[in-house]
N, CA, C and O atoms as a MOPAC input file, in Angstrom:
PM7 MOZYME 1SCF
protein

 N      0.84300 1    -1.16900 1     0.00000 1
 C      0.00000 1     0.00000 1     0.00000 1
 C      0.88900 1     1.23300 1     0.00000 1
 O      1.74800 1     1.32900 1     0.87700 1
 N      0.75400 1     2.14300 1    -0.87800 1
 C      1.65400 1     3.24100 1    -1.25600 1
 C      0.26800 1     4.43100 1    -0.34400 1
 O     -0.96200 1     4.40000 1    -0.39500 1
 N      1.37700 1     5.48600 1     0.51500 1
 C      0.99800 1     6.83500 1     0.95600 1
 C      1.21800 1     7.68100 1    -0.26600 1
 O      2.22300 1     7.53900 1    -0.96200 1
 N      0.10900 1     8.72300 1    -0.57500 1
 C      0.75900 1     9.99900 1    -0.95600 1
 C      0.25000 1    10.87300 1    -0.20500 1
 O     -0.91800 1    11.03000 1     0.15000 1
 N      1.33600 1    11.53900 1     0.06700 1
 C      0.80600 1    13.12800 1     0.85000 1
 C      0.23200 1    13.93100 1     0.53800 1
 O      0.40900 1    14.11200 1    -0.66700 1
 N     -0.48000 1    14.65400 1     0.98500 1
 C     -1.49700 1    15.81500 1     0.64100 1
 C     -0.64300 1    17.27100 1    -0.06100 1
 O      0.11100 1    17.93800 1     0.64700 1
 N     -0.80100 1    17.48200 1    -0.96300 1
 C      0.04200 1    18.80700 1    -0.73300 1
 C     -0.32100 1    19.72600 1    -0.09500 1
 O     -1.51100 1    20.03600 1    -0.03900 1
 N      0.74500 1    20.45400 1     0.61400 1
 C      0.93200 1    21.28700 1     1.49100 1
 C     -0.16200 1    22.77900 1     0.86600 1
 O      0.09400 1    23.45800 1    -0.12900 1
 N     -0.84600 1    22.88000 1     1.40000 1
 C     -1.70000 1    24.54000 1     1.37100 1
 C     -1.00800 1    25.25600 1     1.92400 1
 O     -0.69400 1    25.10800 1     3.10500 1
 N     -0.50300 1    26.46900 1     0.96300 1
 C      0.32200 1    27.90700 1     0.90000 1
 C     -0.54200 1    28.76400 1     1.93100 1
 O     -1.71200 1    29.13000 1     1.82400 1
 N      0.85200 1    29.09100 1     3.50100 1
 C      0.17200 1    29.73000 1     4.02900 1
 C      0.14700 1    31.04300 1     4.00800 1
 O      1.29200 1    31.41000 1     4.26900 1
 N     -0.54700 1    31.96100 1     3.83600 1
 C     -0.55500 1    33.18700 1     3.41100 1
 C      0.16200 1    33.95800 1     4.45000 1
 O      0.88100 1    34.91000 1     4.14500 1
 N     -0.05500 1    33.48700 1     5.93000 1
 C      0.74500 1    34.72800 1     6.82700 1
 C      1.72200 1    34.41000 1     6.52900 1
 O      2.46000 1    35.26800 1     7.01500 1
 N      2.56200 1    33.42100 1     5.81000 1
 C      4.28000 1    34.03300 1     6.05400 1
 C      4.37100 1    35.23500 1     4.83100 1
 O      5.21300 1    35.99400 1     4.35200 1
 N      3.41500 1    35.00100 1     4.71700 1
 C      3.72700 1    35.94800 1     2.71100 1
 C      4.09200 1    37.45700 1     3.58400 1
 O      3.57300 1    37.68500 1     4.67600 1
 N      5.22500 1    38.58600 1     2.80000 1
 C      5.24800 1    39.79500 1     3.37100 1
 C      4.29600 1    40.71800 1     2.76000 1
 O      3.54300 1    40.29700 1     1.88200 1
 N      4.26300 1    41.75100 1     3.08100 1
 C      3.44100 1    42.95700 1     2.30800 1
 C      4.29800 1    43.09400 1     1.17700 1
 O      3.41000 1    43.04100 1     0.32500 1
 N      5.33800 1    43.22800 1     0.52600 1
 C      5.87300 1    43.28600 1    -0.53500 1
 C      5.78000 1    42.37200 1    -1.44700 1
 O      6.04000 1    42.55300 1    -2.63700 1
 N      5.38500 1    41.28800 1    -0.92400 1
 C      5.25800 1    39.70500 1    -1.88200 1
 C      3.49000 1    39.84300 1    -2.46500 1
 O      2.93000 1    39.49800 1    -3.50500 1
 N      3.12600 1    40.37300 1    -1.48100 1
 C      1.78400 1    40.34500 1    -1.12500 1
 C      1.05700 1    41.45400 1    -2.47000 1
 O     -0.10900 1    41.40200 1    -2.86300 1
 N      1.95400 1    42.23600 1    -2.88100 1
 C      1.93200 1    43.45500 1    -3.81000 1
 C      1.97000 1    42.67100 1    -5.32400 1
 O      1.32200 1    42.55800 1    -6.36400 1
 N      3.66000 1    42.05500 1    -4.42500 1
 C      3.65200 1    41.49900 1    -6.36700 1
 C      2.72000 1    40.43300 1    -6.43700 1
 O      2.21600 1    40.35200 1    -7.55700 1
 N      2.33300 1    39.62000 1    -5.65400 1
 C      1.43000 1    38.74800 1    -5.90400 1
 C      0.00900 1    39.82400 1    -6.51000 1
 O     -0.56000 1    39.33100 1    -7.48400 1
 N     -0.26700 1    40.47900 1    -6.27600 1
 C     -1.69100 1    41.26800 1    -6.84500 1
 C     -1.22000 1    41.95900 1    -8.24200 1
 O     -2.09000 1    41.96800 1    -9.11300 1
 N     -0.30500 1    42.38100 1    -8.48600 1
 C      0.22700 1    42.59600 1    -9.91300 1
 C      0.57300 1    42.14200 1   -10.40300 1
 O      0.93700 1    42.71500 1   -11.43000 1
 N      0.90400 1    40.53600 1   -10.30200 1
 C      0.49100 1    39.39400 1   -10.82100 1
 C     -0.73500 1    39.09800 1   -11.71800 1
 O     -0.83200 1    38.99700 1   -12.94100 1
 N     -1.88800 1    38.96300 1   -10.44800 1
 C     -2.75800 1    38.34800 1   -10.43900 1
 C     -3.81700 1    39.62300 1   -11.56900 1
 O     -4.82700 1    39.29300 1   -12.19100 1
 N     -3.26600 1    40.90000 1   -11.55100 1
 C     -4.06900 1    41.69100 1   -12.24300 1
 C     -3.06800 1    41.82800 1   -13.28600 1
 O     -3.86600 1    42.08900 1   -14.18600 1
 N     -1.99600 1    41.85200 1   -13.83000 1
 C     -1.44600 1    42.16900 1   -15.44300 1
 C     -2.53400 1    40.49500 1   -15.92800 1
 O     -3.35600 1    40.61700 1   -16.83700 1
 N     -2.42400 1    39.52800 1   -15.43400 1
 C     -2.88300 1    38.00400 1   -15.59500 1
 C     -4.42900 1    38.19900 1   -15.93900 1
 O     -4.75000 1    37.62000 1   -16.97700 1
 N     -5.49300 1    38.91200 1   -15.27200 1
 C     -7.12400 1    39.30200 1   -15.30700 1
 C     -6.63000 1    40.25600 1   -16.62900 1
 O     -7.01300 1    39.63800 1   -17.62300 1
 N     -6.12100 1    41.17400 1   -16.94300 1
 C     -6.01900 1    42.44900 1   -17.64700 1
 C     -5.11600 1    41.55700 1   -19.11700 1
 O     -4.32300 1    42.26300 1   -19.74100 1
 N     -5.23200 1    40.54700 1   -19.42900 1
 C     -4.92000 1    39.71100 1   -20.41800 1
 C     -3.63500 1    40.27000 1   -20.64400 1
 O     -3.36500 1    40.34400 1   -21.84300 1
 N     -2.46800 1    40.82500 1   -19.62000 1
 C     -1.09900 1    40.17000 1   -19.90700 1
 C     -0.38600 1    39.75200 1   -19.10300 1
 O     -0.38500 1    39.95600 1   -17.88900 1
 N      0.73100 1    38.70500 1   -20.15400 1
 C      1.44800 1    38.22200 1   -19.40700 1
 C      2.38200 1    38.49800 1   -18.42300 1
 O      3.17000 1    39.40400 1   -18.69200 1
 N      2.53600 1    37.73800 1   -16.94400 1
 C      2.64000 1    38.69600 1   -16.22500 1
 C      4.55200 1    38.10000 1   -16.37900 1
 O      4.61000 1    36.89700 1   -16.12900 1
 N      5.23300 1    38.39600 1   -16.54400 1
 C      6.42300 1    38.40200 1   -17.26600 1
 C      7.17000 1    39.34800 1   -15.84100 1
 O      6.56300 1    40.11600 1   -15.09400 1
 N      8.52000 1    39.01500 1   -15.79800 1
 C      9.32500 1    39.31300 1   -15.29800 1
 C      9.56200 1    40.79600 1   -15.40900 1
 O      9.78300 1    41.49600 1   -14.42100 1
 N      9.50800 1    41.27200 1   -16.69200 1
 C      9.59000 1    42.86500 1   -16.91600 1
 C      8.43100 1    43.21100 1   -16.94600 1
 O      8.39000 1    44.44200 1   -16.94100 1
 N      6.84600 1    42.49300 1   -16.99400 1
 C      6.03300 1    43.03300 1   -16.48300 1
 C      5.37700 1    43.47500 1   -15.39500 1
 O      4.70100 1    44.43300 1   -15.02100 1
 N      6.00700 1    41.96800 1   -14.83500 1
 C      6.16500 1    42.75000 1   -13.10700 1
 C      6.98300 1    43.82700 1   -12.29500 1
 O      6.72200 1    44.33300 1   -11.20400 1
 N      8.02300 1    44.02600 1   -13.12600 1
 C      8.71600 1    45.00900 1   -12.73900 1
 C      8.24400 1    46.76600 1   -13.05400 1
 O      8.33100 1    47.73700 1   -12.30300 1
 N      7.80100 1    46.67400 1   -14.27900 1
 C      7.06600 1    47.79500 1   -14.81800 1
 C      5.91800 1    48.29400 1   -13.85100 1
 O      5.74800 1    49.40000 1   -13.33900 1
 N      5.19600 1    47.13900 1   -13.76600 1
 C      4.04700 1    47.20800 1   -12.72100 1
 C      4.10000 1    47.58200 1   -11.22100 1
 O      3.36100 1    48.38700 1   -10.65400 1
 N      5.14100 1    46.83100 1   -10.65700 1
 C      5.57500 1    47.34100 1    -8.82300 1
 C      6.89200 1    49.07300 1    -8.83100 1
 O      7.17000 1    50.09900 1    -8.21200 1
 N      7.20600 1    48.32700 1    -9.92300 1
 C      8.07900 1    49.73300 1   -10.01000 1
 C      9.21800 1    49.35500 1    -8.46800 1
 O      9.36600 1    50.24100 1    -7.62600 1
 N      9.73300 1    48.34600 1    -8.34400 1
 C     10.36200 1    47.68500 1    -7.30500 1
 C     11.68700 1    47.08600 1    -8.05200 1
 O     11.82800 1    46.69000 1    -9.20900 1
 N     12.73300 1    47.17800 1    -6.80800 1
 C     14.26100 1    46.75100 1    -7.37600 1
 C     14.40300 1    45.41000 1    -7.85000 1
 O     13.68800 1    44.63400 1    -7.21700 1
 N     15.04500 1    44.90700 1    -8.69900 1
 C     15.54300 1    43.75500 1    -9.19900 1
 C     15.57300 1    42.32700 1    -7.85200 1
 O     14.74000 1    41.46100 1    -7.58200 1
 N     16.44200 1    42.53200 1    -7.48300 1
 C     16.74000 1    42.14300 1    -6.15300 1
 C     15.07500 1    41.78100 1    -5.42300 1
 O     14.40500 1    40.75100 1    -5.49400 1
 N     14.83000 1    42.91700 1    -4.82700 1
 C     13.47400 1    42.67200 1    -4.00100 1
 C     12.29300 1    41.86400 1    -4.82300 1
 O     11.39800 1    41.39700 1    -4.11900 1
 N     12.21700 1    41.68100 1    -6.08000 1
 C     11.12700 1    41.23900 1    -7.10600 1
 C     12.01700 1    39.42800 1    -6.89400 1
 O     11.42000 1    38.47500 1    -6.39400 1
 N     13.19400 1    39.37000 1    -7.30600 1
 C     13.59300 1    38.11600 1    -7.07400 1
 C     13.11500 1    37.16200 1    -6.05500 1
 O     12.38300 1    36.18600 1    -6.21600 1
 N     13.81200 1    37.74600 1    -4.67100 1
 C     13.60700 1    37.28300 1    -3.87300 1
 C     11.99700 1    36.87400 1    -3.28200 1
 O     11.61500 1    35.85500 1    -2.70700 1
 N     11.06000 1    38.43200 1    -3.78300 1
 C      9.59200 1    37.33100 1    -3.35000 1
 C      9.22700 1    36.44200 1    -4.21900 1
 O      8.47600 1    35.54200 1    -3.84300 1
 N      9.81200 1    36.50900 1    -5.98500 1
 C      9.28100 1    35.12400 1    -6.28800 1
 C      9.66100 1    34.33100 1    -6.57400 1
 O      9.20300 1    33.50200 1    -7.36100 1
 N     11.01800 1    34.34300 1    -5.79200 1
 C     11.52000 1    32.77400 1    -5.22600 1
 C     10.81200 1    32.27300 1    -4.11200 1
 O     10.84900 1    31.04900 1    -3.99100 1
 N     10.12700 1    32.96100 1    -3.20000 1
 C      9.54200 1    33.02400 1    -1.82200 1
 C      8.07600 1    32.16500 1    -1.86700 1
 O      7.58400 1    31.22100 1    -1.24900 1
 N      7.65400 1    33.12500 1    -3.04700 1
 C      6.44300 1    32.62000 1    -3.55100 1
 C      5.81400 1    31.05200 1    -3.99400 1
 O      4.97000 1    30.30400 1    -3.50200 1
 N      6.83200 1    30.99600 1    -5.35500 1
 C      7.18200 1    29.61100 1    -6.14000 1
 C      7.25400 1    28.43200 1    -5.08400 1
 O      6.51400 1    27.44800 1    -5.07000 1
 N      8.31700 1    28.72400 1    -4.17500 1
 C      8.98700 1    27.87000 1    -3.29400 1
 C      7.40700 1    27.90800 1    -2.14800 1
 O      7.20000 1    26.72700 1    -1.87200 1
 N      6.82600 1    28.38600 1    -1.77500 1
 C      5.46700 1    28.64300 1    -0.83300 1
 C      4.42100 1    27.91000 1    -1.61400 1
 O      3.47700 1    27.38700 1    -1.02100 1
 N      4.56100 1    27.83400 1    -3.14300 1
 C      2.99000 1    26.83000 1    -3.75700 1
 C      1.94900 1    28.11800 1    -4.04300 1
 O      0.76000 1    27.88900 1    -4.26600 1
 N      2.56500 1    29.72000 1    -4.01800 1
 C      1.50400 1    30.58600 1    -4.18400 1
 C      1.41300 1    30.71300 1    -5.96400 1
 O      0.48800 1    30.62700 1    -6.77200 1
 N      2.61000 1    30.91400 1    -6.04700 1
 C      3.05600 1    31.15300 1    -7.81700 1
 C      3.03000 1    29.78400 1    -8.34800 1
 O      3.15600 1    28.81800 1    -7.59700 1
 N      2.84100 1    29.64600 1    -9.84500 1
 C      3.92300 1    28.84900 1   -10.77100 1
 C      4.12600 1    29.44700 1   -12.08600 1
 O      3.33200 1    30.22600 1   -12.61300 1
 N      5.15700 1    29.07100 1   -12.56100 1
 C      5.30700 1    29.48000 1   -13.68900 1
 C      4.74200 1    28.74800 1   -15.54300 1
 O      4.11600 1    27.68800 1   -15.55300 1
 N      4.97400 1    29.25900 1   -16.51100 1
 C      4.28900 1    28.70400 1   -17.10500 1
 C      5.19300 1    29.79800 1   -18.87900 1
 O      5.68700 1    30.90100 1   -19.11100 1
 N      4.96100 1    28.82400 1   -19.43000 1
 C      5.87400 1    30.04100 1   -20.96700 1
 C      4.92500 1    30.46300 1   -22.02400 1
 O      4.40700 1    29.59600 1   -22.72700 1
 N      4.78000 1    31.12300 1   -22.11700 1
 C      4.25700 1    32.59000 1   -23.05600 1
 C      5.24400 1    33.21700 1   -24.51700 1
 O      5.75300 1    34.33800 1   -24.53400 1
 N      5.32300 1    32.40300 1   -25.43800 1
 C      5.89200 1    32.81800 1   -26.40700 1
 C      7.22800 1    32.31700 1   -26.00500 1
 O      7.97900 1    32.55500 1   -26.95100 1
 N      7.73900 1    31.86000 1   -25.25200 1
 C      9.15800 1    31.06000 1   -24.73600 1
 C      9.55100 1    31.99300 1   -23.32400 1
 O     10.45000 1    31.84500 1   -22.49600 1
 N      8.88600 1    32.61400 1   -23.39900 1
 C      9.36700 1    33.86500 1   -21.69500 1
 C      8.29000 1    32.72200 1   -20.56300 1
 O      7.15600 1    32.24500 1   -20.60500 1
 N      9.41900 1    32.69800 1   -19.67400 1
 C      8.65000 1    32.47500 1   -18.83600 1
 C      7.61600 1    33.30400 1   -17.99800 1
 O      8.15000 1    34.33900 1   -17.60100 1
 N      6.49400 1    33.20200 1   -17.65600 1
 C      4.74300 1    34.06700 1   -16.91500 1
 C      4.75100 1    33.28900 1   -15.42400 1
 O      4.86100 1    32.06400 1   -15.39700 1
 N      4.66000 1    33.86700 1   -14.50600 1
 C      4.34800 1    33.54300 1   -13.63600 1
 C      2.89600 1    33.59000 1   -13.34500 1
 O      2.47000 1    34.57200 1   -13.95300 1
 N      1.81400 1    32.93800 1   -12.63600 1
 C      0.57900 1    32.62800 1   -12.30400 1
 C      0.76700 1    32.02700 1   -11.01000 1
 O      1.55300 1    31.27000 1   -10.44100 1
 N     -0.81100 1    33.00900 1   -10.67000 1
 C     -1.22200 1    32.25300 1    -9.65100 1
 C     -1.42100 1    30.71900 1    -9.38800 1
 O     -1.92100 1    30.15900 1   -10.36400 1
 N     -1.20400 1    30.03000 1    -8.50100 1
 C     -1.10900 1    28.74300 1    -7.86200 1
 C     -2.29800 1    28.06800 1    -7.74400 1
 O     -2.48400 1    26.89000 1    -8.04900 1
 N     -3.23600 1    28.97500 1    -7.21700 1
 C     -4.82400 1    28.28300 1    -6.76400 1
 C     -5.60800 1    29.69500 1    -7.25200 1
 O     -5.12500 1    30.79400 1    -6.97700 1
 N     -6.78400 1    29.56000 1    -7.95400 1
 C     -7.35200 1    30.27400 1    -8.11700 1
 C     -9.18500 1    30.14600 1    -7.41600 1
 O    -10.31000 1    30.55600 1    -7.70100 1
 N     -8.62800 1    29.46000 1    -6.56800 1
 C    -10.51100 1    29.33300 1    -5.84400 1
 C    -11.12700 1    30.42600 1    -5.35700 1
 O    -12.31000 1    30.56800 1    -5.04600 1
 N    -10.10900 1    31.28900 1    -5.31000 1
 C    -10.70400 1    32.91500 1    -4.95300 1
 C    -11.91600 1    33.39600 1    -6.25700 1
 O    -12.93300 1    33.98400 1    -5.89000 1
 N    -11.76200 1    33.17500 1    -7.35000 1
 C    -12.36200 1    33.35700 1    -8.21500 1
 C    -13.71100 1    33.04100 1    -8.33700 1
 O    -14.30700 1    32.42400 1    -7.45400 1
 N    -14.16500 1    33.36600 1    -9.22500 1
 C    -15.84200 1    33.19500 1    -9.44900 1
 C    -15.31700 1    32.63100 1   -10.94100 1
 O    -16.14500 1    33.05600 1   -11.74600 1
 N    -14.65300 1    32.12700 1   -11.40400 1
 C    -14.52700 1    31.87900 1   -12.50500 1
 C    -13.20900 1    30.83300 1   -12.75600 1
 O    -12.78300 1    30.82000 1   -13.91000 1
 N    -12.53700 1    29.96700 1   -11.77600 1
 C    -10.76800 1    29.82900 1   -11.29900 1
 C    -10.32700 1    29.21100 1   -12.97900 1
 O     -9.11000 1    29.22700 1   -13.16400 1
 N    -10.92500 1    28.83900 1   -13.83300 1
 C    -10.87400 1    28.10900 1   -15.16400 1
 C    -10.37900 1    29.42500 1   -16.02200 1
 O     -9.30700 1    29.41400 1   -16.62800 1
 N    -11.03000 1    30.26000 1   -16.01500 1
 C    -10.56700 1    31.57700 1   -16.85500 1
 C     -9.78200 1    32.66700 1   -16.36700 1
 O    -10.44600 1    33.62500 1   -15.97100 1
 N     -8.69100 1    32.75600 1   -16.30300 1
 C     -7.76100 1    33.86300 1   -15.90100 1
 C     -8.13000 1    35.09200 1   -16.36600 1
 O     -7.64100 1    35.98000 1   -15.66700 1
 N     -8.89200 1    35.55600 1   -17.39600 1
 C     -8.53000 1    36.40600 1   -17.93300 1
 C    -10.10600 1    37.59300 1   -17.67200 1
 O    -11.17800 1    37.04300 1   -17.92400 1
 N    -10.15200 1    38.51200 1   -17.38500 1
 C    -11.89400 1    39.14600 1   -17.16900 1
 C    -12.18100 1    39.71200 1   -18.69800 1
 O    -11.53000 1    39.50100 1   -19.72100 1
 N    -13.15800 1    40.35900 1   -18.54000 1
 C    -13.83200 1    41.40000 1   -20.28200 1
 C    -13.55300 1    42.05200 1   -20.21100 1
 O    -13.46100 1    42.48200 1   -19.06000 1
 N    -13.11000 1    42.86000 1   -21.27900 1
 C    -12.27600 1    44.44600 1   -21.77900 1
 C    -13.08400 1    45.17100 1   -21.37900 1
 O    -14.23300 1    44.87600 1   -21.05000 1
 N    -12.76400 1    45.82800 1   -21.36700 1
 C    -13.58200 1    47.38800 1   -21.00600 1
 C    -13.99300 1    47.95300 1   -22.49200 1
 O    -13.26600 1    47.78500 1   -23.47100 1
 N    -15.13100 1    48.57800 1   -22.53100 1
 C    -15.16700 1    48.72200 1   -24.06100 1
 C    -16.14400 1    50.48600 1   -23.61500 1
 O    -16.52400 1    51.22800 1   -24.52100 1

């Protein structure tokens, strides 16, 4: 009889307020149909090289992020989307 373990659920209090940022400018270049890209996240937090690294290594490594490739660039995405009213479709309607 083989165990498998449950995976671990990402706990949000270790997340910081700075992770906590890029995680939402993430999660909105991602709703706002783009990819949320390494220089898009950077464009978006307007935050140092360094500090953007480190939360999403923090992240990835936590089960909040994963990544995923977009024209060969790697996109980072959200992990679980049950927050949603929709978790199947990333993306919301344009504004028109």
């Amino acid at each position: 009889m083989s165990f498998k373990a449950k995976p671990r659920h990402p706990d949000i209090q270790t997340v910081t307020d700075t992770s906590a940022g890029i995680y939402e400018a993430i999660a909105t270049l991602e709703y706002s149909g783009t990819p949320a890209t390494r220089s898009a996240i950077t464009s978006a937090t307007g935050l140092p090289d360094d500090v953007i690294d480190e939360s999403l290594a923090a992240m990835l490594s936590e089960g909040l992020l994963r990544t995923a490739l977009d024209r060969g660039e790697p996109v980072y995405v959200p992990a679980h989307r049950g927050w949603s009213t929709m978790p199947e479709q990333p993306e919301g309607k344009g504004l028109r």
